[in-house]
C-alpha positions in Angstrom: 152.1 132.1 4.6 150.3 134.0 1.5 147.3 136.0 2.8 143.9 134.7 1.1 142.4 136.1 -1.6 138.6 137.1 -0.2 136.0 136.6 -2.7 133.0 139.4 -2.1 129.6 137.6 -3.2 126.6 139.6 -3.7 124.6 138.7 -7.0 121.7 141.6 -7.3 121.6 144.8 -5.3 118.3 146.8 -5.5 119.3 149.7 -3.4 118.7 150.6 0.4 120.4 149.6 3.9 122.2 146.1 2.3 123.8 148.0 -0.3 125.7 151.1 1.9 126.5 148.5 4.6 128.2 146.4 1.6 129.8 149.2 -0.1 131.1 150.4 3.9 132.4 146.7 4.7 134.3 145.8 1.4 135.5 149.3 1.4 137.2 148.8 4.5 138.5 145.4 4.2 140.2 146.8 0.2 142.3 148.9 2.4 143.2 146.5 5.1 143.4 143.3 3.0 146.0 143.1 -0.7 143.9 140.8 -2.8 140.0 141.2 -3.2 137.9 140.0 -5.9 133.8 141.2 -6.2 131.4 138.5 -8.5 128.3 140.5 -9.1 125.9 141.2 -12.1 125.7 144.8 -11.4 127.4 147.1 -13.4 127.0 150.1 -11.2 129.4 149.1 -8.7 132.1 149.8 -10.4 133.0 153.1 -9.8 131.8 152.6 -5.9 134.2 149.4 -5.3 138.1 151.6 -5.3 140.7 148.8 -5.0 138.3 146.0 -5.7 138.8 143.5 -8.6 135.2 143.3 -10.2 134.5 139.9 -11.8 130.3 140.5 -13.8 129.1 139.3 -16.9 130.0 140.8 -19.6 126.6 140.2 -21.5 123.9 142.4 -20.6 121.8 139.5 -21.2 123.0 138.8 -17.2 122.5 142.4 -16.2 119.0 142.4 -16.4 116.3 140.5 -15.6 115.4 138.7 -12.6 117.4 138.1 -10.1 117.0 134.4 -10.4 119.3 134.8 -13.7 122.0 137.0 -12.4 121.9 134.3 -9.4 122.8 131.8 -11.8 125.8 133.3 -13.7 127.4 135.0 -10.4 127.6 131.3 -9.3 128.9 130.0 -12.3 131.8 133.0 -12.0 132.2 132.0 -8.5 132.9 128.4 -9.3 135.4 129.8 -12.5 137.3 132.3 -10.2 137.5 129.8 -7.2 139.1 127.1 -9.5 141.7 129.6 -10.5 142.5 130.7 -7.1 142.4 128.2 -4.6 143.5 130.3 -2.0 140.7 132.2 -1.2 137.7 132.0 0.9 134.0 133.7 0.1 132.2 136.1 1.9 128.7 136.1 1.0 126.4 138.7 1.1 123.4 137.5 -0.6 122.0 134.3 -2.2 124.3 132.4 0.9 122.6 128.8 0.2 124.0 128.8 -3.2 127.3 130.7 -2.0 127.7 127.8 0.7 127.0 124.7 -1.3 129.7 126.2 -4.1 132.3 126.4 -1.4 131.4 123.1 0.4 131.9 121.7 -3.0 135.4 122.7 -3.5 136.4 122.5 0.2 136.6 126.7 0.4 135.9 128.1 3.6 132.8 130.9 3.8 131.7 133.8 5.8 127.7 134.2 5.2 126.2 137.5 6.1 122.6 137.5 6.7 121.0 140.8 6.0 117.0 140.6 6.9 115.0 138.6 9.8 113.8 135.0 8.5 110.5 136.4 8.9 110.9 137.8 5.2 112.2 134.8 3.2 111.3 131.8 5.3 107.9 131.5 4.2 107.4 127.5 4.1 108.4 124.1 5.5 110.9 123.4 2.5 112.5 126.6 2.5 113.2 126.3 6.5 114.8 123.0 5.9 116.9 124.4 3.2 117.8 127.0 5.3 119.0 124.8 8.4 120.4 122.4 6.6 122.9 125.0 4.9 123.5 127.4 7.2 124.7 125.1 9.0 127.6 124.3 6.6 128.7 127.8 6.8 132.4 128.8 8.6 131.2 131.7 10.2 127.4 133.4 9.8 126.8 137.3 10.3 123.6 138.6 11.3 123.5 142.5 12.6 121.1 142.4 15.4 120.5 140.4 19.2 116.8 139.9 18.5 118.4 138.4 14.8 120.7 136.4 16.3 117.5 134.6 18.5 115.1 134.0 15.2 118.5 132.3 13.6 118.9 130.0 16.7 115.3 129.4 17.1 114.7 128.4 13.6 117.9 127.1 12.4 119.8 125.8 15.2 122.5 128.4 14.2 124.4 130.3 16.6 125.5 133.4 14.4 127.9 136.1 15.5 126.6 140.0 15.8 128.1 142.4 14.2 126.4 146.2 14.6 125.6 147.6 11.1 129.0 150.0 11.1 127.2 153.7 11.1 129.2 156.9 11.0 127.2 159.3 12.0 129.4 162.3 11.5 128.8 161.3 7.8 124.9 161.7 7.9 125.4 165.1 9.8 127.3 166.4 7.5 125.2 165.1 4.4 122.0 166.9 6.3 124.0 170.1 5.9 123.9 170.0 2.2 121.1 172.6 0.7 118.4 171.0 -1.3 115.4 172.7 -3.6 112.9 170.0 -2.3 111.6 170.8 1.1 108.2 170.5 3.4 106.2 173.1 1.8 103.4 173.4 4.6 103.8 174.7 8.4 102.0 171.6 9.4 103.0 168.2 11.0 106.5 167.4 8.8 106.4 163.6 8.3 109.5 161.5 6.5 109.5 157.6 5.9 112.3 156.4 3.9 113.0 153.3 2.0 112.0 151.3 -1.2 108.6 151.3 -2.8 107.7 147.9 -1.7 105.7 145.2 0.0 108.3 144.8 2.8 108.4 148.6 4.1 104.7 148.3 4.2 103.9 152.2 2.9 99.9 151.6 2.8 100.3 150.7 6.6 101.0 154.8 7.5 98.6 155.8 4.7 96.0 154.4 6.3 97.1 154.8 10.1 97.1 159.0 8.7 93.4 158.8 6.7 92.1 157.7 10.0 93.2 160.5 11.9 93.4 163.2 9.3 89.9 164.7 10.3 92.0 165.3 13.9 95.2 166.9 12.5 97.0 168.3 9.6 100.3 166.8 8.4 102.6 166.5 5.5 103.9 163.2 4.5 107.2 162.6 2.4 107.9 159.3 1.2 111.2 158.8 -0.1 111.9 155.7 -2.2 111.6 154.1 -5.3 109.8 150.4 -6.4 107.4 148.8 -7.6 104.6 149.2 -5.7 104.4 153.4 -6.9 100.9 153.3 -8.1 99.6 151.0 -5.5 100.5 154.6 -3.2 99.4 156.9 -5.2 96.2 155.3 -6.3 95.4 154.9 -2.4 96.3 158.7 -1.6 94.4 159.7 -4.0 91.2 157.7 -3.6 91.3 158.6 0.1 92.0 162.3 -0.7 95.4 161.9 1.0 97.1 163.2 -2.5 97.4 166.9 -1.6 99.3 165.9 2.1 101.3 163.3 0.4 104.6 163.5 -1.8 106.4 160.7 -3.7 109.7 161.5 -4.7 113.4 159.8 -4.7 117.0 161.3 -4.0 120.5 159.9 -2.9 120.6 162.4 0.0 117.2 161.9 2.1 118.9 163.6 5.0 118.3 167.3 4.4 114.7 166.0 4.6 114.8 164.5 7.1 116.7 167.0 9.4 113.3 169.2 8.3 110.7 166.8 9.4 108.8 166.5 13.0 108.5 162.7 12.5 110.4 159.8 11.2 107.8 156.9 10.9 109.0 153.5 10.0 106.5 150.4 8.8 108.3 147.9 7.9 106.8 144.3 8.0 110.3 142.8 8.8 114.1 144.4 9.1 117.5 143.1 9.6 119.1 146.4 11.4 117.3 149.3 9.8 119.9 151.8 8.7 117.0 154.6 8.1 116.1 154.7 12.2 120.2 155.1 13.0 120.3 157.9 10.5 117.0 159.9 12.1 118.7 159.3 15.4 121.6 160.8 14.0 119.3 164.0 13.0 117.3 163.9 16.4 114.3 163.2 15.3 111.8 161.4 17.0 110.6 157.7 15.7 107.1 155.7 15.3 108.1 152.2 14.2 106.4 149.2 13.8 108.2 146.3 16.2 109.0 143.6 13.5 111.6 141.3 13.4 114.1 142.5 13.5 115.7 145.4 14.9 113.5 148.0 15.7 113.0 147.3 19.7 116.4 146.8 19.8 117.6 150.3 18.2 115.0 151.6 20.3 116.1 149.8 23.5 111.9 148.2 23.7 110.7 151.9 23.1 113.0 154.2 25.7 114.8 155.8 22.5 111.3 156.2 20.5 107.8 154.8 20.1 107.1 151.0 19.1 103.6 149.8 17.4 102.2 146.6 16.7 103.1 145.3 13.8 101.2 145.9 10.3 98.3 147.4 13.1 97.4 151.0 11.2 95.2 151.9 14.4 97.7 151.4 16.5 100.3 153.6 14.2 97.1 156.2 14.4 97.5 156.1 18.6 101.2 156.5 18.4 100.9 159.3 15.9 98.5 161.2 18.2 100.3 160.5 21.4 103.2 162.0 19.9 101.0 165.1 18.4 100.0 165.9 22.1 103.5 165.3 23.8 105.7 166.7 21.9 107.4 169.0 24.4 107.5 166.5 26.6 110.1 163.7 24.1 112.9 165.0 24.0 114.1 162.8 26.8 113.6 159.8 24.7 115.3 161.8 21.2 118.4 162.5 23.4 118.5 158.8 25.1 118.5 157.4 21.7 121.1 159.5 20.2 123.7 158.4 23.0 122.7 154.9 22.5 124.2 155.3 18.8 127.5 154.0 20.0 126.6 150.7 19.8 126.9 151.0 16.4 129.8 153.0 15.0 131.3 152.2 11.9 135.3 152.4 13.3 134.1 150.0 16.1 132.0 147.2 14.1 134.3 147.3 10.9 137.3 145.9 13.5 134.7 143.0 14.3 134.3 142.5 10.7 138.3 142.4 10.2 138.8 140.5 13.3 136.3 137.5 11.7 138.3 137.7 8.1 141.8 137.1 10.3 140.0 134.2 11.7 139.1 132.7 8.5 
């Protein structure tokens, strides 16, 4: 029987834990599998994809924009390539309602990987009937936590499988090694978050847990990421006279950083797996983050790997912040608890789960 073509489907890509757990999956499967095809409007995956067939637009027209428009043509190249090879299946990464109604349509099967809790794009009544109407029509659905794989059920009537982001942490070890010119430039508290300039990581969150406790210590904060919410930080360090303690900046390789930091702090207002806490792990570095949905409690086994605060609660963050200030000799236990929990989730062991579902399909 001829092996089926596997048709990657991931429309936009705007950077962070998504796109290196895509680029680590369909890496993987281009070795193991002879025949796969990637639809997407971004141009800047074609040097990361070896071994791939990349199907984009070849007007820039499609390139930019909103993501509504390169939606719309990565759908109609998904119907074009599926006509002219029937055997094939999809495996969706992104805009999976669309992705699933496409295949239902011409009777092709699809695997549907859900990246982020329902908390984030869920929002009404319509869109959670949307939702469980379709995802039910799907072969197989991903999701890449326990607590994930609950929401789904709950609110979908969908009984996902997990799959483990795949995390090799030799990699991140190695990448921390690398010398850098930017570095903490102060002797004080050394605090790193990492991830894009948005509403969804929640930045003004730790701005204000640290303005109401600055009077009490002295800290410097490194934010790492790019987005659109820039000048909503910078205007808020600066009118709180937070600008001198806090840095802005963006760089490919975060992890010489963060092996320099005291604290990894993570404020996220909802997660799917969050790569950036298995990567300070990785470092041994000890972590504040909020428990959203999803992910989180679970990296942090419901706070024995790391503290937890309430969610989007700044005060709380404050407590957490000084609790840690004034045990810090005393957490390593939870540092090295975490870092042996990081099996759970390493790459060699999760990426044979991810081939084991594409041999099913």
């Amino acid at each position: 029987m001829t092996e089926k073509k596997i048709i990657l489907f991931i429309p936009s890509i705007e950077g962070g834990g998504v796109e290196k757990n895509f680029f680590i999956i369909s890496r993987f499967l281009a070795q193991k599998k002879k025949s796969v095809f990637l639809i997407t409007a971004e141009k800047k995956l074609l040097n990361k994809t070896n071994n791939i067939k990349i199907v984009n637009p070849k007007i820039n027209f499609w390139r930019k924009g909103t993501r509504l428009r390169k939606y719309i043509i990565c759908i109609l190249l998904l119907i074009k390539l599926i006509i002219k090879n029937r055997n094939c299946f999809v495996f969706s990464f992104q805009a999976n309602v669309y992705a699933i109604i496409i295949c239902k349509i011409f009777r092709v099967k699809i695997i549907a990987r859900s990246n982020s809790s329902p908390s984030g794009w869920s929002s009404n009544f319509l869109k959670k009937t949307i939702f469980k109407i379709f995802f039910k029509l799907a072969d197989i659905l991903i999701v890449n936590s326990k607590e994930f794989k609950k929401e789904m059920n709950k609110n979908y009537s969908v009984n996902p499988k997990v799959i483990y982001n795949p995390f090799d942490k030799k990699k991140i070890v190695n990448f921390s090694n690398i010398k850098i010119q930017k570095k903490f430039q102060s002797n004080k508290l050394k605090i790193i978050t990492v991830g894009r300039l948005v509403d969804q990581k929640n930045h003004l969150c730790l701005l204000k847990a640290l303005n109401n406790i600055k009077d009490k210590i002295k800290f410097e904060l490194i934010i790492i990421g790019k987005g659109k919410n820039y000048y909503q930080i910078k205007d808020y360090s600066f009118n709180n006279n937070l600008n001198k303690d806090v840095r802005i900046m963006y760089t490919n390789n975060p992890f010489p950083l963060i092996k320099q930091s005291d604290l990894f702090i993570l404020t996220s207002k909802y997660e799917g797996l969050p790569n950036v806490l298995l990567e300070a792990i990785a470092l041994k570095k000890f972590i504040i983050s909020s428990d959203c949905p999803t992910g989180p409690k679970e990296i942090l086994d419901n706070g024995k790997g790391g503290y937890l605060f309430k969610n989007n609660d700044y005060k709380s963050l404050s407590a957490k912040i000084l609790k840690f200030v004034n045990n810090k000799k005393y957490l390593k236990n939870k540092i090295a608890y975490a870092h042996k929990r990081l099996n759970r989730f390493d790459y060699k062991k999760n990426l044979i789960k991810y081939l084991n579902v594409i041999n099913s399909i």
